[in-house]
C-alpha positions in Angstrom: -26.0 75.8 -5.1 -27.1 78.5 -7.8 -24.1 78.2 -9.9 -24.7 77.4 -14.0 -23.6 74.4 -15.5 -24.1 75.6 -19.3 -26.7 73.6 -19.9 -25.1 70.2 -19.6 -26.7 67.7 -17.3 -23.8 66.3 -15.0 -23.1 62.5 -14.4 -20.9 61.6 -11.5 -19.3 58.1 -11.3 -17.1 58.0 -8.3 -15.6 55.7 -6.2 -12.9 55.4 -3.4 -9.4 56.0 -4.5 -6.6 54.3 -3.3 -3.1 55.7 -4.5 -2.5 58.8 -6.5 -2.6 57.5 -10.2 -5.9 59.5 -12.6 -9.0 57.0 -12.2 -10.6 55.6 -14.8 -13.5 53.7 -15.3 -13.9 50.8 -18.1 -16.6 52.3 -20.9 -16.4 55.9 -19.7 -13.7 58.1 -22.1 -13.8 61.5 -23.2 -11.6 64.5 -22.4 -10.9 66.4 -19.3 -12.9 68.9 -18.2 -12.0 72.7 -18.3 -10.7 73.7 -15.2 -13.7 75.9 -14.8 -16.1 73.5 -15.0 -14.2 71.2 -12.5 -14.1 73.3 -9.6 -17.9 74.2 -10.5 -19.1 70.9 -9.8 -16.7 70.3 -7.0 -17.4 73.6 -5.5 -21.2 72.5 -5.7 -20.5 69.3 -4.1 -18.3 70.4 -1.3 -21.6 73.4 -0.7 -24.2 69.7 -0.2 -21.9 68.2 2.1 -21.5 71.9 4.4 -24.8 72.6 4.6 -26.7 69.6 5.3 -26.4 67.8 9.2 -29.4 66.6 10.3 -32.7 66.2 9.3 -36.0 64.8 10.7 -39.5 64.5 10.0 -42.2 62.0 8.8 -42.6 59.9 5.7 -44.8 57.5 4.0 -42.6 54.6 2.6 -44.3 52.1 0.2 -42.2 48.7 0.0 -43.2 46.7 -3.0 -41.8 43.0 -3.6 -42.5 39.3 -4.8 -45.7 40.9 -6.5 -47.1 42.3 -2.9 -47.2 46.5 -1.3 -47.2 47.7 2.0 -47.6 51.0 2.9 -45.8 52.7 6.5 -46.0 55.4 8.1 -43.0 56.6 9.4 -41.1 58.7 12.0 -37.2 59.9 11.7 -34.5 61.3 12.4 -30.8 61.8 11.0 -27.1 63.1 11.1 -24.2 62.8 9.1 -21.9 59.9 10.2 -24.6 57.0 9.7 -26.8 58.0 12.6 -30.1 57.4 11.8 -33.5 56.6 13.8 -36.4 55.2 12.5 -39.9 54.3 14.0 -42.6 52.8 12.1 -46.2 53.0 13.2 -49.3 51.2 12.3 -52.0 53.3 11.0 -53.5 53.4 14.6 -50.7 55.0 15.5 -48.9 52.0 17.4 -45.0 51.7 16.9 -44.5 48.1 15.0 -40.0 48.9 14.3 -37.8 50.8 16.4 -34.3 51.2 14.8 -31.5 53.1 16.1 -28.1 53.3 14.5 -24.8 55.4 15.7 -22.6 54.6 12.6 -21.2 51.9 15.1 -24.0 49.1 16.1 -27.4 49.2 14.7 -30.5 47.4 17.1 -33.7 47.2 16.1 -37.1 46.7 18.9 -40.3 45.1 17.3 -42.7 45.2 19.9 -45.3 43.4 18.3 -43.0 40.5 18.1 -41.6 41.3 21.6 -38.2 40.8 20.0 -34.8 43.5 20.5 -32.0 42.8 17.9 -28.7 44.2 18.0 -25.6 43.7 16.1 -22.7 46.0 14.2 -23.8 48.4 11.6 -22.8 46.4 8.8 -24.7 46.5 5.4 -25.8 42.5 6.3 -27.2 43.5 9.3 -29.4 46.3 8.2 -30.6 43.8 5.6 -31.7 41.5 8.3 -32.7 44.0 10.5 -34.8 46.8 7.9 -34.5 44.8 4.1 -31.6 47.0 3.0 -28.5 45.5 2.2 -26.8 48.5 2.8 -24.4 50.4 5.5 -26.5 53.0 7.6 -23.7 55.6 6.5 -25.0 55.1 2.9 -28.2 55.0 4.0 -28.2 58.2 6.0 -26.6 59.7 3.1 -29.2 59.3 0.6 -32.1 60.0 3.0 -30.2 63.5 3.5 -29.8 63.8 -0.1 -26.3 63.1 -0.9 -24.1 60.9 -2.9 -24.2 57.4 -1.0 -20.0 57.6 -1.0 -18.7 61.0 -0.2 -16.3 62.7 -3.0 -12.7 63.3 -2.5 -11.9 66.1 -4.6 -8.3 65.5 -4.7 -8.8 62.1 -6.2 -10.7 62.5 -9.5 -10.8 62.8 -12.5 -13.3 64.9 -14.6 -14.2 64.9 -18.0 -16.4 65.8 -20.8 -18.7 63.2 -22.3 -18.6 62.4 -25.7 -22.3 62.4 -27.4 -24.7 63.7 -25.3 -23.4 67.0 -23.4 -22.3 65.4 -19.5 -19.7 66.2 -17.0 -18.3 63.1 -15.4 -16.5 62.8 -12.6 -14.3 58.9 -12.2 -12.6 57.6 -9.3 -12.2 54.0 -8.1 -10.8 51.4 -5.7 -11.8 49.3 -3.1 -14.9 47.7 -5.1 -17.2 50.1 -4.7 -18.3 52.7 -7.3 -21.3 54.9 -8.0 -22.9 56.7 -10.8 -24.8 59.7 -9.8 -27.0 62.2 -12.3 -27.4 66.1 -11.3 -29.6 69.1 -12.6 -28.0 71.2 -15.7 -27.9 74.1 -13.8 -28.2 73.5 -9.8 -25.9 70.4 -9.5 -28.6 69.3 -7.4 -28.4 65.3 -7.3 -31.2 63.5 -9.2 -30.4 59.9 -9.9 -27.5 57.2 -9.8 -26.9 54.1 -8.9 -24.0 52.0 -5.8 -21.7 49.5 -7.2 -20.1 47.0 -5.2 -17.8 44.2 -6.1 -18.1 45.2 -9.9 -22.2 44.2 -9.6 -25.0 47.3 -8.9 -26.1 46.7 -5.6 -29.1 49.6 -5.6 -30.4 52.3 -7.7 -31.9 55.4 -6.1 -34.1 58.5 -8.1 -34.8 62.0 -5.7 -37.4 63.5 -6.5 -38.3 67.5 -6.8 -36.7 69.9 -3.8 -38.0 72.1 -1.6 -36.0 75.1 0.3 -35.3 74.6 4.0 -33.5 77.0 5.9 -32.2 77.9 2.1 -31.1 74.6 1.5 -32.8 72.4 -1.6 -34.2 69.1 0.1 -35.7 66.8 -1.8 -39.4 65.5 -1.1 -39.0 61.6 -2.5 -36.4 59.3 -3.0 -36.7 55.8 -4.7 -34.5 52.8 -4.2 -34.9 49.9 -6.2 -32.6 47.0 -7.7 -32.3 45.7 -4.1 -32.4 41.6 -3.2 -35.2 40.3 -4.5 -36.7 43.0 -6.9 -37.6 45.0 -3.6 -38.8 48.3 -4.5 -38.6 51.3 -1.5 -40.3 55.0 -2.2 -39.8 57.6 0.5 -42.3 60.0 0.2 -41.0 62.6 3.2 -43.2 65.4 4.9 -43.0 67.7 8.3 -39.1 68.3 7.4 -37.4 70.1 9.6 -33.0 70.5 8.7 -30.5 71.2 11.2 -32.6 71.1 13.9 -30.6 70.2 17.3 -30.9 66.3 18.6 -31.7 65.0 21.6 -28.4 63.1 23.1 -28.6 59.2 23.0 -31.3 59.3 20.4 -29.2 57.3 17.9 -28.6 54.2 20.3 -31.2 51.7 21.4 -31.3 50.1 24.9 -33.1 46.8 24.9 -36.6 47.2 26.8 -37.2 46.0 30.6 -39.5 43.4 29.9 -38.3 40.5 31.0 -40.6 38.6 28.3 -38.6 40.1 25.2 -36.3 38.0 23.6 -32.4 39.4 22.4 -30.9 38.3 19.8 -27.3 39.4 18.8 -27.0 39.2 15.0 -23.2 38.5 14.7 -23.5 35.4 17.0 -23.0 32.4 14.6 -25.5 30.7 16.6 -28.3 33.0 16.6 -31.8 31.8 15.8 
């Protein structure tokens, strides 16, 4: 993740590709990169994707919305594939959220409420669920600190910006899109914004890295233009990266109290 950019900044707009014609994006032109350049950045990206698997730890996440901020303290865990596990805990230290994804089905246990909800991992149900309008793939991406939508090298198309110096990486199809920002001279990611349906539906900010294990890992991440002006900052400590996971930690079984309600999500006639 060393390798030199000049001293360009890089901006990535990708998408998902379907067929084999060259991408393009409406507003973004210029001419194609050097070949050199190219495989830089993609070398770069393909490096990210390799070296990161899992990662857990605590954060302190601030929510701010409809004028109001709440502060949480929370535990998690995460692996590539949308499995992701957070807990949430007051700050006496008793769990309030318990949500457990596999890429699959995503259930959530509020004990305070003495409610379990489960339903598939769709990006509806994580907004009921957590306030995120988003899959738990693209989530789980951007908590390990890559691109929400993963790069397919040998759909793109990568040119030089005109006017300020950028590298700019296009692809498309499907609806979904996103713009991403990187260092001059790391490729490490630093900004960008998820597109879907031709509207933005989030912007995210990392902030500065720290090594693990060799690897860069960022120590912040921001989300914001979410329903509702919600604002999310991630503010991650106690990292540990590729560390091994227990088995079953990524699914949720409801709890044996009989006094808990369940509620499935997808039922139409759910309360």
């Amino acid at each position: 993740m060393s390798r030199r950019l000049g001293a360009f900044p890089a901006l990535l707009l990708t998408t998902l590709v379907a067929g084999c014609a060259v991408p393009t994006l409406p507003g973004i032109e210029g001419p194609p990169a050097g070949a050199a350049l190219r495989a830089a950045l993609l070398h770069g990206l393909a490096e990210r994707e390799a070296a990161v698997r899992t990662l857990r730890g605590t954060a302190t996440v601030t929510v701010s919305a409809l004028g109001q901020r709440r502060r949480f303290r929370e535990a998690f865990a995460l692996e590539v594939g949308g499995r992701l596990r957070l807990e949430q805990y007051e700050w006496t230290g008793l769990p309030t959220m318990i949500l457990a994804s596999d890429g699959e089905a995503v259930a959530v246990h509020l004990p305070f409420a003495r409610q379990f909800l489960r339903g598939r991992a769709t990006p509806e149900n994580l907004g009921r669920l957590a306030g995120l309008p988003v899959a738990p793939t693209t989530l789980t991406r951007l908590l390990l600190g890559l691109p929400p939508l993963r790069v397919d090298p040998r759909r793109v198309a990568v040119l030089e910006a005109p006017g300020t110096p950028a590298l700019t990486l296009i692809s498309e199809g499907d609806g979904a899109a996103q713009a991403l920002r990187f260092a001059p001279d790391t490729f490490l990611l630093q900004e960008g914004e998820l597109h879907e349906g031709g509207r933005p539906l989030l912007r995210f900010r990392f902030g500065s890295a720290e090594a693990l294990n060799g690897v860069p890992v960022a120590r912040a991440l921001t989300l914001w233009h979410l329903p509702d002006g919600v604002e999310v900052a991630v503010a991650f400590q106690a990292l540990e990266l590729n560390a091994p996971l227990p088995p079953g930690l990524f699914s949720l079984a409801p709890p044996n109290d009989a006094g808990v309600s369940i509620v499935d999500v997808d039922r139409p006639d759910r309360p």
